[in-house]
SERO-223942 format. One record per residue: x, y negated, z negated of N, C-alpha, C in turn. Coordinates in steps of 0.1 Angstrom, whole numbers, plus 5000, padded with zeros to 4 digits. Atoms other than C-alpha are relative to their C-alpha. Layout:
N
nc1, nc2, nc3, cac1, cac2, cac3, cc1, cc2, cc3
X, Y, Z, X, Y, Z, X, Y, Z
...
This chain:
333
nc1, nc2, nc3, cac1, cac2, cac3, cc1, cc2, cc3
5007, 4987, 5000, 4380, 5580, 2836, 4996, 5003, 4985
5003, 4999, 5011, 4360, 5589, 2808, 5008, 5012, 4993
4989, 4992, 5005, 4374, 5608, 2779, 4993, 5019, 5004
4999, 4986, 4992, 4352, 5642, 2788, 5006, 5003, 5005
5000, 4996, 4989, 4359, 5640, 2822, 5015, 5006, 4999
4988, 5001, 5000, 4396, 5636, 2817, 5000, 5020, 4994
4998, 4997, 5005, 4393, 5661, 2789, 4996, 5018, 5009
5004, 4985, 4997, 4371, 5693, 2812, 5014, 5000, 5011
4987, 4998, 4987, 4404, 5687, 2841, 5009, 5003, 4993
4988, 4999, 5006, 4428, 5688, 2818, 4996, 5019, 4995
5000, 4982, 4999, 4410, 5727, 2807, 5001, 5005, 5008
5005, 4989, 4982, 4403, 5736, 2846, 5019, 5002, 5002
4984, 5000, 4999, 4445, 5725, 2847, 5008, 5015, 4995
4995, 4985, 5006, 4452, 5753, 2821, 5000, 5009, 5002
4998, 4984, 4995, 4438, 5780, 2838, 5001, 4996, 5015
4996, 5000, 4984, 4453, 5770, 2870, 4992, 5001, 5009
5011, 5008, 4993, 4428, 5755, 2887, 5010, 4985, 5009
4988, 5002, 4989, 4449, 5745, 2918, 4991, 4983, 5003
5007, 5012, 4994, 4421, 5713, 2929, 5004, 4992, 4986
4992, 5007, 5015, 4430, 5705, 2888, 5013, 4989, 5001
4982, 5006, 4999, 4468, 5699, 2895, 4995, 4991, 5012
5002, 5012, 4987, 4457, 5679, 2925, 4997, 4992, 4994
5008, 5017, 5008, 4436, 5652, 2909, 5006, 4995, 4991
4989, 5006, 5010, 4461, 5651, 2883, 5015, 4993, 5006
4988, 5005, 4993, 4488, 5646, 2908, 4998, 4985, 5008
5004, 5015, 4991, 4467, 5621, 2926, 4999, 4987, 4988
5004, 5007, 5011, 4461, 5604, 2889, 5015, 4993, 5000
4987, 5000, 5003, 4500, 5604, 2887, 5006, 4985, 5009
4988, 5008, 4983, 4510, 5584, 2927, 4989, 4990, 4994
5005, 5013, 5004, 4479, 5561, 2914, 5006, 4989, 4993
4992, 4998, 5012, 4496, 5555, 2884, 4993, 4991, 4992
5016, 5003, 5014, 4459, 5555, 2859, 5007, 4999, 4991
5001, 5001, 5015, 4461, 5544, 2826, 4997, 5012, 4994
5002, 4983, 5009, 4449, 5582, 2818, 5019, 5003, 5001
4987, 4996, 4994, 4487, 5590, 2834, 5006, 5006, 4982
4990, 5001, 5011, 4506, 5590, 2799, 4996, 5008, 4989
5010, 4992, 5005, 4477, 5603, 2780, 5002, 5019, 5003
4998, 4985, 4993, 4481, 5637, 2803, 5014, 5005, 5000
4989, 4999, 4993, 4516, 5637, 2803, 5002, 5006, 4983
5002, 4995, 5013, 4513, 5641, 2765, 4993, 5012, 4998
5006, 4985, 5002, 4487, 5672, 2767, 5010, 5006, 5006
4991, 4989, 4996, 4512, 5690, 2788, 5013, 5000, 4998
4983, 5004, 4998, 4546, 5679, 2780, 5001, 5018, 4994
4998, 4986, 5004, 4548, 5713, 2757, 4999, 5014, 5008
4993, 4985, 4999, 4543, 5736, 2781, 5007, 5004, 5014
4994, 4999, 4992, 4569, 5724, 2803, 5014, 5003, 4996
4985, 5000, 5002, 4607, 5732, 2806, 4999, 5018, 5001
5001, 4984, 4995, 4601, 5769, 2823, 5005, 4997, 5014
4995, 4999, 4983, 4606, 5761, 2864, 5014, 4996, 4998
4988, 5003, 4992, 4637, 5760, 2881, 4998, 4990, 5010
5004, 5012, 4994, 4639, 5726, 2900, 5014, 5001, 5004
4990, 5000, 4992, 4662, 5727, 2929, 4996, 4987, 5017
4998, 5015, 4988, 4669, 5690, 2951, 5007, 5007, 5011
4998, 5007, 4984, 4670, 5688, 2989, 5001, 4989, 5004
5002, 5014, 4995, 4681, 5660, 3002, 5014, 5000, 5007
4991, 5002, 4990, 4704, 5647, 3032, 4996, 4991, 5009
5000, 5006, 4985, 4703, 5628, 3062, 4987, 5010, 5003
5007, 4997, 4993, 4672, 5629, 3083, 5006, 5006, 5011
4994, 4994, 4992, 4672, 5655, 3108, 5008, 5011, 4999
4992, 4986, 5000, 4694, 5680, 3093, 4996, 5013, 4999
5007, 4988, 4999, 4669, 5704, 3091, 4991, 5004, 4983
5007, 4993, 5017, 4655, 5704, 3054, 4988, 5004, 5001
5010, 4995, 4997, 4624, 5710, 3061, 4996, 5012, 5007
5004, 4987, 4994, 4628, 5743, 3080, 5008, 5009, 4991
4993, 4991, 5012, 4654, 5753, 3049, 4988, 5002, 4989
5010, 4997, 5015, 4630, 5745, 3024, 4987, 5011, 5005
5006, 4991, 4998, 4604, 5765, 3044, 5007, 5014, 5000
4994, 4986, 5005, 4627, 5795, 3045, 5000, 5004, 4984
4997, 4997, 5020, 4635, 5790, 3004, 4988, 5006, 4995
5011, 4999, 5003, 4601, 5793, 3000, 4999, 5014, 5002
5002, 4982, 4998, 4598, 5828, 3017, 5007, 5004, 4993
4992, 4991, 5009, 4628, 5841, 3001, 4993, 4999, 4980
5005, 5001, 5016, 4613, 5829, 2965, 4986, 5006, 4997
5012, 4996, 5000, 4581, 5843, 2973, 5000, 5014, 5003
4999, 4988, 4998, 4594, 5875, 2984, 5003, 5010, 4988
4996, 4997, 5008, 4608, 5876, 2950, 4987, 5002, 4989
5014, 5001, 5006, 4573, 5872, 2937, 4999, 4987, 4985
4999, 5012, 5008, 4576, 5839, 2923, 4992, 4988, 5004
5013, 5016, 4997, 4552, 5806, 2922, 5012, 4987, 5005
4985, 5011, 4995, 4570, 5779, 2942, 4989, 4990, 5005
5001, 5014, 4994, 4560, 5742, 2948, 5010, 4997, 5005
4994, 5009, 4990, 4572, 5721, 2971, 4995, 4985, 4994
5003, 5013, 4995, 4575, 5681, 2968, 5005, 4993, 5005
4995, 5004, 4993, 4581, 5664, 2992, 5001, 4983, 4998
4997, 5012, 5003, 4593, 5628, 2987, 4996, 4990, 5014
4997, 5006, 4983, 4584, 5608, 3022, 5003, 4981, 5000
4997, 5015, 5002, 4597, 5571, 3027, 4991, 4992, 5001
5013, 5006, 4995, 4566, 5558, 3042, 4983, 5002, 5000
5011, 4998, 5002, 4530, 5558, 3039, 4995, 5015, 5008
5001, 4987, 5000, 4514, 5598, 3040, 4994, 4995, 5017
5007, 5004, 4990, 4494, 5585, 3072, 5008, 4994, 5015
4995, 5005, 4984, 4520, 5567, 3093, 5016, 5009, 5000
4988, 4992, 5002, 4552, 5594, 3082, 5007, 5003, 5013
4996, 4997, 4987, 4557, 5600, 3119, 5004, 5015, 5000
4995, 4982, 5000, 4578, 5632, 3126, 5008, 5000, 4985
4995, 4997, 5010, 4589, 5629, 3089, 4992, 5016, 4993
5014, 4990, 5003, 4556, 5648, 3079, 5000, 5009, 5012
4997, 4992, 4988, 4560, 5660, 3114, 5001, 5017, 4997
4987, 4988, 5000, 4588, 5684, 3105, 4990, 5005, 4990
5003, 4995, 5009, 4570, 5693, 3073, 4988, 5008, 5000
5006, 4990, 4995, 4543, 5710, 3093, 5004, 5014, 5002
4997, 4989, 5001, 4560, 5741, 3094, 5001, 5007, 4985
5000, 4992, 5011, 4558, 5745, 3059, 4987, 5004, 4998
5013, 4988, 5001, 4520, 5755, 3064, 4998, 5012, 5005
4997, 4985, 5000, 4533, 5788, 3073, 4994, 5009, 4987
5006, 4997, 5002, 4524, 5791, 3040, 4987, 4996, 4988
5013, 5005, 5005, 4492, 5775, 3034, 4988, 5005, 4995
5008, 4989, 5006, 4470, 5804, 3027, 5009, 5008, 4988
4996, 4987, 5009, 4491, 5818, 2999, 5000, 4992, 4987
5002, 5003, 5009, 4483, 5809, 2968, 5007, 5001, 4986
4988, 5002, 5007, 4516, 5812, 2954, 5009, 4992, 5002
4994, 5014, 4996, 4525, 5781, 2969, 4992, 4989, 5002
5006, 5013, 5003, 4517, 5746, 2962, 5010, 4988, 5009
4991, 5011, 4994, 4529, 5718, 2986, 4995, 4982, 4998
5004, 5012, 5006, 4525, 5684, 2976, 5011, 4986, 5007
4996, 5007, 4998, 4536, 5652, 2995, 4996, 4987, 4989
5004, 5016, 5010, 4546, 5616, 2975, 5008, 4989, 5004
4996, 5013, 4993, 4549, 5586, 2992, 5005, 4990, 4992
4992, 5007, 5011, 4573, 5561, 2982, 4992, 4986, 5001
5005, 5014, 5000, 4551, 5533, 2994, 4996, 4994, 4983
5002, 5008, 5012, 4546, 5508, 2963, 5005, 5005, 4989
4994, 5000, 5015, 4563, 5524, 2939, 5015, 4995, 4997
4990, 5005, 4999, 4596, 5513, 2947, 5009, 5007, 4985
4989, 4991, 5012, 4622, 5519, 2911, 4989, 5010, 4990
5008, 4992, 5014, 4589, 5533, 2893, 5000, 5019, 5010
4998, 4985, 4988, 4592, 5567, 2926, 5004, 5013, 4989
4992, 4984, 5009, 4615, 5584, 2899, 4994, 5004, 4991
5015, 5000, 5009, 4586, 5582, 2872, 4993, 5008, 5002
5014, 4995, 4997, 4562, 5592, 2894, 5004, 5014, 5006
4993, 4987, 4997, 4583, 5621, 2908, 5001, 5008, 4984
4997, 4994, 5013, 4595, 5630, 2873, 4983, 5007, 4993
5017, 4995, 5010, 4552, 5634, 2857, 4997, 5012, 5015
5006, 4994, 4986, 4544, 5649, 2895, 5011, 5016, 4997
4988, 4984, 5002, 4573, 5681, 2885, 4999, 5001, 4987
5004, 4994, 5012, 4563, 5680, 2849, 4983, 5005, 5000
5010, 4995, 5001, 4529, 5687, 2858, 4999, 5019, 5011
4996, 4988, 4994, 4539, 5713, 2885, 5004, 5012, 4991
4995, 4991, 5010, 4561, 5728, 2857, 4988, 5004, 4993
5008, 4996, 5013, 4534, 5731, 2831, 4986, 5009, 5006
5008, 4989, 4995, 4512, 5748, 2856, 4999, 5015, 4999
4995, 4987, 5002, 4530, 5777, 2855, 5014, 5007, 5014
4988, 4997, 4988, 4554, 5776, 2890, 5014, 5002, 4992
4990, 4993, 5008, 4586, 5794, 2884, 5011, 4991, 5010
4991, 5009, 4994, 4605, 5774, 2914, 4992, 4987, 5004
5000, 5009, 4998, 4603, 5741, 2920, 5005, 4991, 5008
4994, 5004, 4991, 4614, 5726, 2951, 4999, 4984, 5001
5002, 5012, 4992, 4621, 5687, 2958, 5007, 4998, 5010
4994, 5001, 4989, 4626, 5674, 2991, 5001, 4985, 5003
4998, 5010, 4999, 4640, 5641, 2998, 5003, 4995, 5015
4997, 5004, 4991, 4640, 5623, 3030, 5014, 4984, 5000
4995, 5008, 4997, 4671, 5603, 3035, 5011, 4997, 4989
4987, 4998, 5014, 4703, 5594, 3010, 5001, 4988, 4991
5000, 5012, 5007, 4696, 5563, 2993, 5000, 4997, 4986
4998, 4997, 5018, 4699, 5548, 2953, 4984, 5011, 5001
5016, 4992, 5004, 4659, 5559, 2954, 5002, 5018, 5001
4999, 4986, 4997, 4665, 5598, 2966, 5015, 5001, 4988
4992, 4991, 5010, 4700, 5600, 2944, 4990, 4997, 4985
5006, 5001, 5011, 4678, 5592, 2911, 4988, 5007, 5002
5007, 4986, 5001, 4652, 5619, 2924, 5006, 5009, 4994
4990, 4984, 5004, 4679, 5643, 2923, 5006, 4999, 4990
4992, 4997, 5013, 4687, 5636, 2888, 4987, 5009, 4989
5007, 4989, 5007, 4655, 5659, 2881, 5004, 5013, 5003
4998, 4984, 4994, 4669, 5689, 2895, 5009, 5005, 4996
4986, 4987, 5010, 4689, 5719, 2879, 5006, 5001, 5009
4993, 4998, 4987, 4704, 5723, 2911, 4999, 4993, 5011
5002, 5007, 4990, 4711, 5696, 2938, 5005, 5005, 5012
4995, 4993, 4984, 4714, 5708, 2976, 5005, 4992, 5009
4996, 5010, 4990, 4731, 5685, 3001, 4997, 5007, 5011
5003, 4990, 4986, 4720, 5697, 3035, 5010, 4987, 5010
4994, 5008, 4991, 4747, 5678, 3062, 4999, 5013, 5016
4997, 4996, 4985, 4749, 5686, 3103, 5010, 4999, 5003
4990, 4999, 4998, 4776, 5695, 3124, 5006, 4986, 5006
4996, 5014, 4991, 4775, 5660, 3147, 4999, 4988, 4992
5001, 5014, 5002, 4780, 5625, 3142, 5012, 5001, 4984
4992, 5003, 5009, 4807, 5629, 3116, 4991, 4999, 4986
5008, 5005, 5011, 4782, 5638, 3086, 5009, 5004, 4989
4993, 5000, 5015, 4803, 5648, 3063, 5006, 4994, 4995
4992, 5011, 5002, 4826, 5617, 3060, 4985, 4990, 4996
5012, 5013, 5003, 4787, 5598, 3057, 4997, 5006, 4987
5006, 4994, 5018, 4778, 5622, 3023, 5007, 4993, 4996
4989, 5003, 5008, 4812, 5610, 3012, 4995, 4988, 4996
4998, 5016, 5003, 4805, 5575, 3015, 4986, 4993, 4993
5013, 5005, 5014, 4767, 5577, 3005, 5002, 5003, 4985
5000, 4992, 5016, 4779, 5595, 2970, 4994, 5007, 4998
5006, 4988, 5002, 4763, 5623, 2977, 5008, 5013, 4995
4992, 4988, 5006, 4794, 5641, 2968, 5001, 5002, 4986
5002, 4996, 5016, 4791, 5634, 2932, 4989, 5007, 4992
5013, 4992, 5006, 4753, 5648, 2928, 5002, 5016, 5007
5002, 4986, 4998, 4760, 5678, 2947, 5006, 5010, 4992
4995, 4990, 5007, 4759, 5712, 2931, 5003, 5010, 5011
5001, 4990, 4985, 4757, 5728, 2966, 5002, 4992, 5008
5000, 5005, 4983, 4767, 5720, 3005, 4995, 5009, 5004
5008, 4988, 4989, 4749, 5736, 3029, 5002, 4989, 5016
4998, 5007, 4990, 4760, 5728, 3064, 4995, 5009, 5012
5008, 4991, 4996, 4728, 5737, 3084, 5003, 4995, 5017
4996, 4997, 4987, 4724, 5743, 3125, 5017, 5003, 5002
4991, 4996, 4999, 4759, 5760, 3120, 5006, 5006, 5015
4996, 4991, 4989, 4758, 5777, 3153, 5008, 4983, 5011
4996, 5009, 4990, 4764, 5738, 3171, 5020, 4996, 4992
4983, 5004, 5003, 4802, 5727, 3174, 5002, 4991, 4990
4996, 5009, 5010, 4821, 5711, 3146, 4999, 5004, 4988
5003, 4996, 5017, 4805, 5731, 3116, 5006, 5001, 4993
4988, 4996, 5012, 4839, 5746, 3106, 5006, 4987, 4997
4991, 5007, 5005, 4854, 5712, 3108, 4988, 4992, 4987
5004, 5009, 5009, 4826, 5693, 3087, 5001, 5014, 4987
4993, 4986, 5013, 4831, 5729, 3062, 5009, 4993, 4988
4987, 5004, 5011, 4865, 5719, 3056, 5000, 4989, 4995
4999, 5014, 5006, 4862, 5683, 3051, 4991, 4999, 4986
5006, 4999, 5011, 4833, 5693, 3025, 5008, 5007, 4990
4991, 4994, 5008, 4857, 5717, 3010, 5013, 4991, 4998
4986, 5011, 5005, 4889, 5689, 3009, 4994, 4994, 4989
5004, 5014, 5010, 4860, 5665, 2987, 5002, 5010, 4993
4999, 4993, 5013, 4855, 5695, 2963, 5010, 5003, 4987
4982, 4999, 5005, 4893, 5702, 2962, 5001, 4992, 4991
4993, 5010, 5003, 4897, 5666, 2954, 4992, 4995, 4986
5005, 5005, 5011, 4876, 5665, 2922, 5009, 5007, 4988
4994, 4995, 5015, 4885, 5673, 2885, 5000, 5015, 5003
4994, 4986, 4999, 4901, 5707, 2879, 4990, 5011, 4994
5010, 4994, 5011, 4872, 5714, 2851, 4985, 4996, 5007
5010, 5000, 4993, 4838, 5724, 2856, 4998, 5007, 5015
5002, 4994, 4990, 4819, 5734, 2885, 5000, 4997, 5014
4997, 5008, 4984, 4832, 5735, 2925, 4987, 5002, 5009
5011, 4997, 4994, 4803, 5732, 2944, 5003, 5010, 5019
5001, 4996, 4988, 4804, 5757, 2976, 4992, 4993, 5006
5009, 5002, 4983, 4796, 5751, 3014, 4998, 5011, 5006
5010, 4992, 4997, 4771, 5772, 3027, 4999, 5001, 5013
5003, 5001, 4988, 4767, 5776, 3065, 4991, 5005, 5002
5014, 4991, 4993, 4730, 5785, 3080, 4997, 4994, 5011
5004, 5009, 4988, 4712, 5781, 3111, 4984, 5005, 4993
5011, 5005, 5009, 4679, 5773, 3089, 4985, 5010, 5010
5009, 5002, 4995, 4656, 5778, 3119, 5004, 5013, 5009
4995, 4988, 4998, 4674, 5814, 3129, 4994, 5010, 4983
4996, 4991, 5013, 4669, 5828, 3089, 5013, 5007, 4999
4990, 5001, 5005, 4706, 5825, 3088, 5005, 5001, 4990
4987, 5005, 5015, 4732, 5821, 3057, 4986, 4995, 4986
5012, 5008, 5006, 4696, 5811, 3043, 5003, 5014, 4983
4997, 4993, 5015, 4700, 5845, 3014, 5013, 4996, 4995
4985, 5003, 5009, 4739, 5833, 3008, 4994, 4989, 4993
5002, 5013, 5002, 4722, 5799, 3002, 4996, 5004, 4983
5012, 4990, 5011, 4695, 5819, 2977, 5012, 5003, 4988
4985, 4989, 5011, 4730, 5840, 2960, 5004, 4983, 4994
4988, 5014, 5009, 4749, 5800, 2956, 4992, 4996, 4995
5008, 5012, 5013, 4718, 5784, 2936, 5001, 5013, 4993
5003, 4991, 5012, 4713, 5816, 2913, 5016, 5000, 4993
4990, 4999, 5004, 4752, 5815, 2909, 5002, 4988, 4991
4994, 5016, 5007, 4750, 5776, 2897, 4994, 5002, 4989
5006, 5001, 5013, 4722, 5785, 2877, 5005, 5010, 4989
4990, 4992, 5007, 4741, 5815, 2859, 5009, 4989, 4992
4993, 5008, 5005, 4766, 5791, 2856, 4999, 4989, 4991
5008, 5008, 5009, 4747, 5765, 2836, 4991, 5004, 4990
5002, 4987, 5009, 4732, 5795, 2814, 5015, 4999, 4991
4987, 4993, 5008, 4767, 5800, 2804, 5008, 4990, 4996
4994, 5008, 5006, 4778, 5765, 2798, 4995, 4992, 4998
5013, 5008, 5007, 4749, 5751, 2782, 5009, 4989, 4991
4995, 5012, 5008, 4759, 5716, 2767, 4991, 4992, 4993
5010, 5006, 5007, 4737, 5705, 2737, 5006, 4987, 5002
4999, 5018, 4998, 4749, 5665, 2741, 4999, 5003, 5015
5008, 4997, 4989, 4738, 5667, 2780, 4987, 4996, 4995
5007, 4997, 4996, 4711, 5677, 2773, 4986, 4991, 4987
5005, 5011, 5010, 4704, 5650, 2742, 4998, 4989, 5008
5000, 5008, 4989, 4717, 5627, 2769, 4985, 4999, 5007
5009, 4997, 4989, 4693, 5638, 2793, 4981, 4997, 4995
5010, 5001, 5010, 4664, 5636, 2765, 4998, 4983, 4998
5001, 5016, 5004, 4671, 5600, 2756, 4998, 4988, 5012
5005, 5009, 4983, 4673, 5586, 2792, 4986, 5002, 5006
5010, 4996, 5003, 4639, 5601, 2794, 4989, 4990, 4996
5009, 5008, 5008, 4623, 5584, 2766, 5003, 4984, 5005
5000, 5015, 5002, 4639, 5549, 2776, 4994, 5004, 5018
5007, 4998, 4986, 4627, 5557, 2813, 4983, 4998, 5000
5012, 4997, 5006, 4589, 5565, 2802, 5000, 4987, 4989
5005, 5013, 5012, 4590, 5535, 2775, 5001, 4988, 5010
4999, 5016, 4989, 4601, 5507, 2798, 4993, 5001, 5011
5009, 4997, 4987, 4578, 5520, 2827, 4986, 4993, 4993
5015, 4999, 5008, 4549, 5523, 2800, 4995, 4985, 4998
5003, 5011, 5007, 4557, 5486, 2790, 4996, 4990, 5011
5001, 5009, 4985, 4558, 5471, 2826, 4984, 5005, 5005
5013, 4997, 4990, 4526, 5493, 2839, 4993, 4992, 4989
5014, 5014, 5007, 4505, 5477, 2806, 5001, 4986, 5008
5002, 5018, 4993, 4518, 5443, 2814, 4992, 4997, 5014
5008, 4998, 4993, 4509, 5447, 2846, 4986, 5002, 5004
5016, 5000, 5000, 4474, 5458, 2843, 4993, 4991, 4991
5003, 5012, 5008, 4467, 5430, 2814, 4997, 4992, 5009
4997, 5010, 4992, 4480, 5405, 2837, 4986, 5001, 5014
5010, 5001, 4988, 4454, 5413, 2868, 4987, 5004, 4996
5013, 4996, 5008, 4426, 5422, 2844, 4995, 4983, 4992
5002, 5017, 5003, 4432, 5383, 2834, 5003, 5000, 4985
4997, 5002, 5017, 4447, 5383, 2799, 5005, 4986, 4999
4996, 5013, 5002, 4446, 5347, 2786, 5011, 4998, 4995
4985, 5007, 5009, 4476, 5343, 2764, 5011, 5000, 5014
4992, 4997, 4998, 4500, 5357, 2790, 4997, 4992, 5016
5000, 5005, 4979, 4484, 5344, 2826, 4997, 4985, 4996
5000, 5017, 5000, 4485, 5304, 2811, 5013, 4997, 5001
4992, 5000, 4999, 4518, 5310, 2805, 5009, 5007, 5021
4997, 4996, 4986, 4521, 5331, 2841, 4996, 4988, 5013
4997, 5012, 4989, 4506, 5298, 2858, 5007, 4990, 5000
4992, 5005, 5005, 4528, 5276, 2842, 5015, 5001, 5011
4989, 4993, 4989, 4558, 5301, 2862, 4998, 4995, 5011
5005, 5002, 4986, 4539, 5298, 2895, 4999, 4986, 5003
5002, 5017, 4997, 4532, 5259, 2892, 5016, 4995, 5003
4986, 5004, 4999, 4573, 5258, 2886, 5002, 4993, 4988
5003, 5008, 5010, 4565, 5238, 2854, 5014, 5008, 4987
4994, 4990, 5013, 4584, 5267, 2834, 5006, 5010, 5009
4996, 4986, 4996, 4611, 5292, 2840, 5000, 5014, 4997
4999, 4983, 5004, 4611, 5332, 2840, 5005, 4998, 4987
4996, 4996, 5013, 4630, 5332, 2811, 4997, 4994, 4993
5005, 5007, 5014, 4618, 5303, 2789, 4990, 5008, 5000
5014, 4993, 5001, 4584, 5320, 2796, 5001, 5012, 4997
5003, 4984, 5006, 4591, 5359, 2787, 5009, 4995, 4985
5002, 5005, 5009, 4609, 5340, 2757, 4992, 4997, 4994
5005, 5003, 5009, 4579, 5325, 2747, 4986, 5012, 5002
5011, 4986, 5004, 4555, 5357, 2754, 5006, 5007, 4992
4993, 4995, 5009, 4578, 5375, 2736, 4996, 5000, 4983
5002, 5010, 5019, 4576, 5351, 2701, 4986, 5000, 4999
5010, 4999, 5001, 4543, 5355, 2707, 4988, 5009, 4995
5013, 4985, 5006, 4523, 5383, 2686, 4991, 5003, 5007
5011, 4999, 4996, 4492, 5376, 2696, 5000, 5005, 5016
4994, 4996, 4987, 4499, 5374, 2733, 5011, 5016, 5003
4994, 4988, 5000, 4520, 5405, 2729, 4992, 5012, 4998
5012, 4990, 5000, 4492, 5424, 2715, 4994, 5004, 5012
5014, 5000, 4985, 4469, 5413, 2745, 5010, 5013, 5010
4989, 4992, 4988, 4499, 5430, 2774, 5002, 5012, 4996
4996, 4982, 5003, 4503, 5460, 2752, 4989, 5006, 4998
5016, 4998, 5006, 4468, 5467, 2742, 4995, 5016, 5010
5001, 4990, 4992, 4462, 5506, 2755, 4988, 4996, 5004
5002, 5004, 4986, 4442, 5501, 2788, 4987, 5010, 4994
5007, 4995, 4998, 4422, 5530, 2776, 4991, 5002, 4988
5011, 5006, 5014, 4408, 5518, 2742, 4989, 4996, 5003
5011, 5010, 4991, 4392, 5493, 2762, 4990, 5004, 5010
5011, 4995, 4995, 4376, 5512, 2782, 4990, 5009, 4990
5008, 4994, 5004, 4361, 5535, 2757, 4992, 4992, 4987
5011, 5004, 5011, 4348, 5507, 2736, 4989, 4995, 5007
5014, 5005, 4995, 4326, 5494, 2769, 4991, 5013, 5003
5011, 4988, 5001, 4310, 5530, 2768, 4993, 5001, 4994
C-alpha cells in the first residue's frame, strides 16, 4: 500500500472512521508488511479500554452472555467491541458464527463494533494478530473491550493473556467443571460464571468451582462463581458487579514488575513474529542468498540447523531476510 494511502486511513482512523478500523483490521488477519508500521502510529494512544476474556467450552452459552455484556455496557454509555476468535474459516464457522448471530441485536448502534478473527493460518502467530486487532480497537477510542474465545485450548489460553479480566463461562452437564480443572482454565480465571443455571447440577458444578478456588494460595485474588441463565438476563448485572470488583481490585494492587513483565513479553513477542513474517516474505518473493541455501534443505543435501547456522554467519544473506518489505516497495514507485 502506498505510503499516502496508508497515511489518509491512518487520519480517517483518528476521527473514528468505523470502515477505517476495518481495513486496518483486515490489514492486521492479512498480516501486510504496512502491519507494524500502523501498530507504531497508534501504539500511544492505547492502554485506555478495559479488555475482558470469554472463553469456555463450546455451547456454554458465551455468545448470548457476551450479547447481554454488551447491553449492560451500553446502557452505561460506553463504546464496546466485541472480538470474536472463531476456530475455522469466517465462511464455513457453522453454528459457531451461528450463535454469534444474536449479537446483531446490536448492529445499528454505533456504539458497538463486532469483529470476527479466524484462526485459520495463523496458527502460534493468532495471539499477535489478536493482540494488534485489540490495540487498534483500543486506540479507537472503545472503553470496553470484549474477547470471545471458542473452545479451551493452548491457542485461546494465550488469547486470554490480553485481558484485564478473564471470564470462564462452564455448564451445568457433562461434568464441566472437573474439564476447566483439567484444561487449566482454573489458573487464568479471574471469574466463574456458571451459565444456563436454571438446568440441574449448577449448585453442584458451583461448589466444585468454589473447592478449586479454596484450593489455591491464601494471597491474592479468589476468583467468584457467578450463576446466570444468559439467555433469561439473569445473574448477568452480578456478573457486571464481579468484573468491576476484579477491576477495583487491580486499581488497588497495581504491581510495577507485572507490568514490566508484561511489557517485555510484548517486545520479544512482536520482535520474533517481525523476524519470522520478514523471513517469510523474502523467502517467497525469491531471495537468492537464503532460497539456495532453502533448496539445499528440500534436496536433503543439508540439515535445518547446519543451514540456519550458515544463514545466520551470513551478513549479507541476513540483510536480504530482514530487509523492510516496505523500502522496497517505495523504491519501485
Amino acid at each position: 500500500m502506498p505510503d499516502n494511502r496508508l497515511d489518509s486511513l491512518l487520519e480517517r482512523f483518528a476521527r473514528r472512521d468505523r470502515l477505517a478500523l476495518a481495513r486496518l483490521v483486515t490489514l492486521v488477519e492479512n498480516r501486510a508488511a504496512e502491519v507494524s508500521r500502523v501498530m507504531e502510529q497508534i501504539y500511544g494512544r492505547t492502554g485506555h479500554a478495559y479488555i475482558i476474556g470469554i472463553t469456555g467450552a463450546p455451547g456454554a452459552g458465551k455468545s448470548t452472555l457476551v450479547n447481554r455484556l454488551i447491553a449492560k455496557y451500553r446502557a452505561q454509555d460506553k463504546l464496546v467491541a466485541v472480538l470474536a476468535i472463531d476456530p475455522s474459516s469466517p465462511f464455513s464457522g457453522g453454528a459457531v458464527l451461528g450463535d454469534r448471530v444474536r449479537m446483531t441485536d446490536h448492529y445499528k448502534d454505533q456504539g458497538v463494533y463486532i469483529r470476527s478473527l479466524s484462526s485459520r493460518g495463523h496458527h502460534g502467530g493468532l495471539s499477535r494478530a489478536a493482540r494488534e486487532v485489540v490495540k487498534l480497537l483500543d486506540a479507537f477510542g472503545h472503553d470496553v473491550i470484549i474477547i470471545e474465545t471458542v473452545g479451551v485450548g493452548q491457542t485461546e489460553l494465550s488469547v486470554m493473556d490480553l485481558a484485564d479480566t478473564t471470564v470462564v463461562v462452564t455448564v451445568p452437564e457433562g461434568g464441566d467443571g472437573v474439564q476447566v480443572m483439567k484444561a487449566g482454565l482454573n489458573e487464568i480465571a479471574d471469574l466463574f460464571v456458571v451459565n444456563k443455571a436454571d438446568r440441574d447440577g449448577a449448585d453442584r458444578i458451583k461448589a466444585e468451582l468454589e473447592l478449586s478456588v479454596h484450593l489455591r494460595p491464601a494471597s491474592g485474588w479468589r476468583p467468584p462463581v457467578v450463576l446466570t441463565q444468559a439467555a433469561n438476563d439473569i445473574g448477568v448485572d452480578g456478573l457486571v458487579s464481579a468484573i468491576e470488583r476484579h477491576h477495583a481490585y487491580q486499581l488497588a494492587h497495581h504491581d510495577p514488575a507485572r507490568e514490566r513483565e508484561r511489557r517485555a513479553r510484548e517486545f520479544i513477542e512482536v520482535l520474533t513474529s517481525e523476524l519470522e513474517e520478514r523471513t517469510t516474505r523474502a523467502l517467497k518473493a525469491g531471495a537468492n542468498g537464503a532460497q539456495a541455501v532453502l533448496n539445499e534443505v528440500s534436496a536433503g543435501t543439508l540439515n535445518p540447523y547446519s543451514a540456519t547456522r550458515r544463514v545466520i554467519h551470513d551478513r549479507a544473506v541476513m540483510a536480504e531476510l530482514l530487509a523492510d518489505p516496505l523500502n522496497g516497495e517505495r523504491g519501485r514507485e
